[in-house]
C-alpha positions, 0 to 999 in steps of 0.5 A: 668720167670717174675713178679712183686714184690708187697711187702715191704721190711720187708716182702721180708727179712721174707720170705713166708711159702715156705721160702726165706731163703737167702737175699745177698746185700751189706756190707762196702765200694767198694774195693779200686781197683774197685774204680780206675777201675770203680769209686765210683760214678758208684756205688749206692749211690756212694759206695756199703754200702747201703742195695741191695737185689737181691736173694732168694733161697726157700728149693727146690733151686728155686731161684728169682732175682730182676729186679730194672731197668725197661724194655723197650725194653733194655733187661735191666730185662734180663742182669742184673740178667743174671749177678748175675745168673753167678756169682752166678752159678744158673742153669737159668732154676731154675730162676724167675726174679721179677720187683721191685717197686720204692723204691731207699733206698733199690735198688739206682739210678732205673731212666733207662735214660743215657744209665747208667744200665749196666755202672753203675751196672755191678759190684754191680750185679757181686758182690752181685752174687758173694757173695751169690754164696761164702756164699752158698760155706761156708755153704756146706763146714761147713755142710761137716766139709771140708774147703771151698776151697774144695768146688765149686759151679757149676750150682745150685750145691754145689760140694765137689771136692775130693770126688764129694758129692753135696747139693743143693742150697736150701739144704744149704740156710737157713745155708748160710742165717746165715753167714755174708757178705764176706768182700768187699775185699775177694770177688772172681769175675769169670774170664770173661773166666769162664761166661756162661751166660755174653756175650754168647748170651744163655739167652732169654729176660725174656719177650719175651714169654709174648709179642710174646703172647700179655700177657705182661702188658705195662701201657696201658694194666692196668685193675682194679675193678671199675676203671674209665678213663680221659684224660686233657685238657691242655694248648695249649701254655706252661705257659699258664692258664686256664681261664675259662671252661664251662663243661655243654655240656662235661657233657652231654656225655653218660658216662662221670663222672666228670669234674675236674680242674687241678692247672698248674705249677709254677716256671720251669716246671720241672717234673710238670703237665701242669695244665688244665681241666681233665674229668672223664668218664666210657671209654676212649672213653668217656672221649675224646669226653667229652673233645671235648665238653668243652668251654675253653678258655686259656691265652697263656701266654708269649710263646704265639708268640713262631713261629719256623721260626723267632726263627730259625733266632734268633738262626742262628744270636746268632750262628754268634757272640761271645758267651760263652767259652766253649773250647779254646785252641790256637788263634782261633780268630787271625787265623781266622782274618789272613786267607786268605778267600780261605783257609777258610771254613764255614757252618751252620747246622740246626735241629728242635725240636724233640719229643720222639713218643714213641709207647705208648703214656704217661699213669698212673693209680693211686688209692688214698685211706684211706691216701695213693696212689697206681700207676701203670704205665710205667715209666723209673724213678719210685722215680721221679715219686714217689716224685712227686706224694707225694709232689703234693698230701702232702703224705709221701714218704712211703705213695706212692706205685709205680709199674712199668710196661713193658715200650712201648718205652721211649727213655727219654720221660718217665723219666719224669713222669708229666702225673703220677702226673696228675693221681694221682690228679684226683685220689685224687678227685675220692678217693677210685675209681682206674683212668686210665689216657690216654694220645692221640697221639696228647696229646704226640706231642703236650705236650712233653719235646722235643728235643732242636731246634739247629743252629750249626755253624762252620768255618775252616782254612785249611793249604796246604795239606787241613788239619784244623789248626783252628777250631771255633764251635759255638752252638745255642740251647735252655737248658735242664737247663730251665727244672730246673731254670725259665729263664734258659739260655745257654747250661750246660757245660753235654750238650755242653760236648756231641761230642762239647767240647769232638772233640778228633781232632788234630788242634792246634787252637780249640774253642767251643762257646755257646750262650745263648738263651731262651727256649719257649717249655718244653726241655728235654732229647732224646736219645742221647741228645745233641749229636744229633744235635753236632754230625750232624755238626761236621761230617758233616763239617769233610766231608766238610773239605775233600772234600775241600782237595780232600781226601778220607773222610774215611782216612782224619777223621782218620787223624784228630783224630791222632795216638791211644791215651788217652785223659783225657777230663779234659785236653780239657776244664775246662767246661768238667762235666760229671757224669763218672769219666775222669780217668776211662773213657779217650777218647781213640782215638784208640777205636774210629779208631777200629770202623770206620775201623769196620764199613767201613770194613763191608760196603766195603768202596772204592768200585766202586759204581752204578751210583746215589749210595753213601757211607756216613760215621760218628763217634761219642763218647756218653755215654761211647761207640765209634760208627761209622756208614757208609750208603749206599744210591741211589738217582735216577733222580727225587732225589728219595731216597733209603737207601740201607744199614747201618753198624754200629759199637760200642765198648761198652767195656765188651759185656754183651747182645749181642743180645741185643747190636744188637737189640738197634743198629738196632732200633737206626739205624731205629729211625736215619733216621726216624728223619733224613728224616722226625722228626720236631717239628715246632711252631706257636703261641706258639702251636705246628703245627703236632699233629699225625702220618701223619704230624709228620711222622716215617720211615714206613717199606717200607722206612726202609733199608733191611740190617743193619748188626751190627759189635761188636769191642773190648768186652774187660771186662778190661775196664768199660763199657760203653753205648748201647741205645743211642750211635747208633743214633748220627752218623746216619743222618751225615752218611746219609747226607754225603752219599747223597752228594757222590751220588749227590754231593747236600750239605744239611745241615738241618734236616730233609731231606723231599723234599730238595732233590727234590729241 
């Protein structure tokens, strides 16, 4: 059911001997009722008038489907071709599914980060299945002399209706090759009522077979003729040099090649290599203890005293005075002065840096050979790491072939390719040999773009009935920006958009703060991103504000959010910049109620609960989807912890995998609390101090909660779609947190938990 597709496009658009005899993309501009609906800029390109190609059909109706979103472990290489698939009413057992390579002039946006592969090409796919499956219409109706309205496709068969004649797909492909494009506004969608593969939960993920088998081909599995290995020695300290290498010893390792030098970046780090010293060996094995045997020596540069405990306390001290103004609405500043101070409330929310510890670890390998370079690897931005390669190496972009394979978890780390680059430029000092460049465990901890460091601060004035009537919100956090702009300071207004500036709260006096602080690491994108540590604060503090009230926490969220309404995020903050369009996207509050009634109804919340247990709740809105999530915990009385079990709910709008929406939710619940209770990333003299699994520690199974039962809201296709990778973890750890405090009455407010419970 699956392959690769290793071909130019020219090649694609001529067929091979058996013959692809029909090619559908797309032609002109996005209807305008589509543009209101879902917004030009969820298109690719920003309209649909770039050239897609998606289908082939041979003469015997085998049917093959492109895949140019890269798995990993989304079931993204299953949903969207199940899309077209039903659109296109093709029978999925005649259907072969192909990875594309990069190429982002012919498929548009192919970087799987933000959650946006369903958001953003829900409606290309449905429109290029349907206009192949009218096409294949029109020509059995030519080939019948019948109008095509007597013609229906039905399951890989072109049906005459009144008299019951059929053709096969393949039969009339060539025909229908020969027509143009329906026109934009004559295409016909199903009805969502007529799908039979969309939101059915029928279709098995296309690479299920594969792996259960361990037939799959993840990077790390990449095999070539004559290929050789290497691993890098890089610095330690970011920004850091190379100064001198004494590779004599390295050298003298059975099988070690080479010893290669590798320039470091300049500028911001971006998606570039962070230079060093890489050896070249027969196996990987050999390549690591040649690289135990250099004699390095580093200038660490200006992050050299980059230390985690006395940058926390920069931070907490930037999160104590003013700062920018994100979000002002009311007198924040006057409330507050007049306040009596038993009417006020305060708290401070810590979370360090985070890494992404996907399962594979970074790796490429890469085939520089007669002016061009060939790259296999896994990626979730195949052009990034295209362009990347090209401008290190000084080639054409068409002179750089990258192939992505199955992605052993990515959750935004491998949209990042720098370790693509490194193996192309090793390979270019091996010309003509294939390199296979390995990162270690401790290479990807100690190397990552990480997760941003964070001091959320919050303060509160309640009135009598314990509700907020002024809420001041103050955030402390190194910036993605500093990936881009040397120096680059301060939240951008995308990550202080994420569960800050967007609160949907009812308060009258609302105002949101970002400090601009230095960055001493290489930040990046996490699932979820600045959700993560936003959603921490401000669901914990709302669990804070009821318990001060002596209210149901449940009821009192629901309270502070109001009424269903929808809220135009532009209306909030003139800072509000998000890539999707307000209009189509409102903050619905009544979306965000049906998930917290949701999730509370499957954990049974208000019931009477054994002594030490405790139920936590929390919501957040990110990437388009409404989650809440409600945990279930028991602490006995050495304050041993025991997560019980986790309900979570999403509205994502149209459901279009459900099994999959079920498996992301589970997987986000689990990454939730391996963070929560034990992910920290911590520095001291510029290095970062964990380096493998037993000091940077994942939730292990025992750990792990036995239930977690998923609750689907709202599969509503008369809304945009929204997110479904990233959107289950931010609710996780205040959901946790406040559930520990019901069990304990302890208030903890950093991550991650380890033994403050003990405490």
């Amino acid at each position: 059911m699956i392959d690769t597709l290793h071909t130019t496009r020219r090649t694609f658009l001529q067929g091979s001997l058996s013959g692809l005899l029909l090619s559908v993309g797309f032609n002109g501009t996005v209807r305008a009722e589509d543009a209101r609906k879902y917004g030009a800029d969820s298109m690719p390109g920003g309209t649909v008038d770039n050239p897609h190609v998606f289908i082939s059909i041979e003469p015997d109706g085998r049917t093959t489907l492109i895949a140019h979103r890269v798995e990993m472990g989304t079931g993204v290489r299953t949903s969207l071709p199940m899309v077209i698939a039903d659109e296109l009413e093709a029978d999925w057992a005649r259907v072969t599914v192909v990875q594309a390579d990069a190429n982002e002039a012919r498929y548009g946006n192919q970087n799987v980060d933000g959650s946006r592969s369903v958001r953003h090409f829900l409606l290309p796919m449905r429109r290029a299945g349907a206009a192949a499956r009218q096409m294949l219409e029109a020509a059995a109706a030519a080939r019948w002399g019948v109008p095509v309205s007597e013609v229906q496709a039905r399951q890989h068969t072109l049906l005459h209706t009144p008299t019951g004649r059929r053709l096969g797909f393949g039969e009339v492909a060539a025909d229908a090759a020969r027509l143009p494009l329906p026109a934009p506004d004559q295409l016909k969608l199903k009805d969502p009522a007529q799908f039979r593969y969309i939101g059915q939960g029928k279709v098995r993920a296309v690479d299920s077979e594969a792996i259960a088998r361990g037939q799959a081909q993840y990077g790390m599995d990449m095999r070539l003729p004559g290929m050789v290995y290497a691993v890098v020695a890089r610095p330690p300290v970011l920004g850091g040099k190379l100064r001198s290498v004494d590779s004599a010893e390295a050298l003298k390792v059975p099988g070690v090649l080479r010893v290669i030098e590798l320039p470091g970046f300049t500028g911001a780090p971006m998606f570039k290599p962070l230079g060093g010293v890489a050896v070249v060996a027969t196996n990987t094995w050999a390549a690591m203890q040649g690289r135990k045997a250099l004699k390095v020596s580093w200038d660490d540069g200006p992050h050299g005293t980059y230390n985690s405990a006395s940058y926390r306390a920069e931070l907490e001290a930037a999160a104590r005075r003013p700062a920018k103004m994100l979000r002002d609405q009311g007198d924040v500043m006057q409330t507050l002065a007049q306040a009596k101070p038993a009417d006020k409330i305060a708290a401070e929310y810590y979370l360090p840096h985070l890494a992404h510890a996907t399962m594979e670890p970074p790796v490429a390998t890469a085939l520089v050979k007669d002016g061009r370079c060939e790259i296999w690897t896994s990626v979730q931005n195949p052009q990034a790491a295209l362009d990347g390669v090209a401008a290190q190496l000084g080639l054409k972009p068409e002179a750089v072939q990258v192939h992505p394979l199955l992605i052993g978890g990515g959750f935004g780390r491998k949209s990042k390719p720098d370790y693509v680059t490194e193996a192309a430029m090793v390979a270019k000092q091996m010309e003509g040999t294939p390199v296979k460049l390995v990162w270690t465990r401790e290479d990807d901890l100690q190397h990552d773009y990480l997760h941003t460091v964070s001091v959320e601060r919050l303060e509160a004035v309640v009135n009598a009935q314990g509700r907020p009537t002024t809420w001041l919100h103050r955030t402390a956090a190194p910036s993605i920006l500093s990936l881009f702009v040397e120096g680059g300071k301060g939240q951008m207004d995308l990550e202080a958009g994420m569960t800050a500036i967007n609160v949907p709260y009812d308060i009258p006096n609302l105002r949101l703060e970002g400090a601009e602080v230095e960055a001493h690491a290489r930040i990046g994108w996490f699932r979820s991103v600045s959700n993560i540590p936003h959603a921490f604060a401000v669901q914990c503090f709302v669990a804070e504000l009821a318990h001060k009230a002596g209210r149901d926490h449940k009821q009192y969220l629901l309270d502070l959010i109001g009424p269903p309404r929808k809220l135009d995020p532009r209306t909030l903050s003139d800072n509000w910049n998000y890539s999707e369009s307000p209009e189509r996207y409102p903050i619905d509050t009544g979306r965000m109620r049906d998930v917290i009634e949701a999730a509370a109804k499957g954990a049974r919340w208000g019931r009477k609960l054994p002594k030490g247990h405790g139920l936590g709740l929390a919501v957040a809105y990110s990437f388009m989807s409404y989650t809440a999530t409600v945990i279930e915990v028991a602490v006995d009385a050495k304050g041993e912890l025991k997560v019980v079990a986790v309900d979570m709910a999403i509205d994502c709008g149209p459901q279009i995998n459900p099994e999959r929406i079920r498996a992301q939710m589970e997987g986000g619940a689990v990454m939730g609390l391996s963070l929560a209770l034990s992910g920290e990333i911590s520095f001291d003299q510029g290095r970062v101090v964990q380096s493998n699994f037993f000091d940077f520690t994942v939730l292990r199974h025992a750990e792990s909660p036995r239930t977690i039962r998923t609750h689907l809201v709202n599969n509503n296709h008369e809304v945009p779609p929204g997110g479904v990778g990233e959107p289950p973890v931010p609710p996780v750890a205040p959901a946790l947190f406040n559930a520990i405090f019901a069990a304990t009455g302890k208030r903890i407010r950093q991550l991650p938990l380890r033994d403050q419970l003990q405490a």
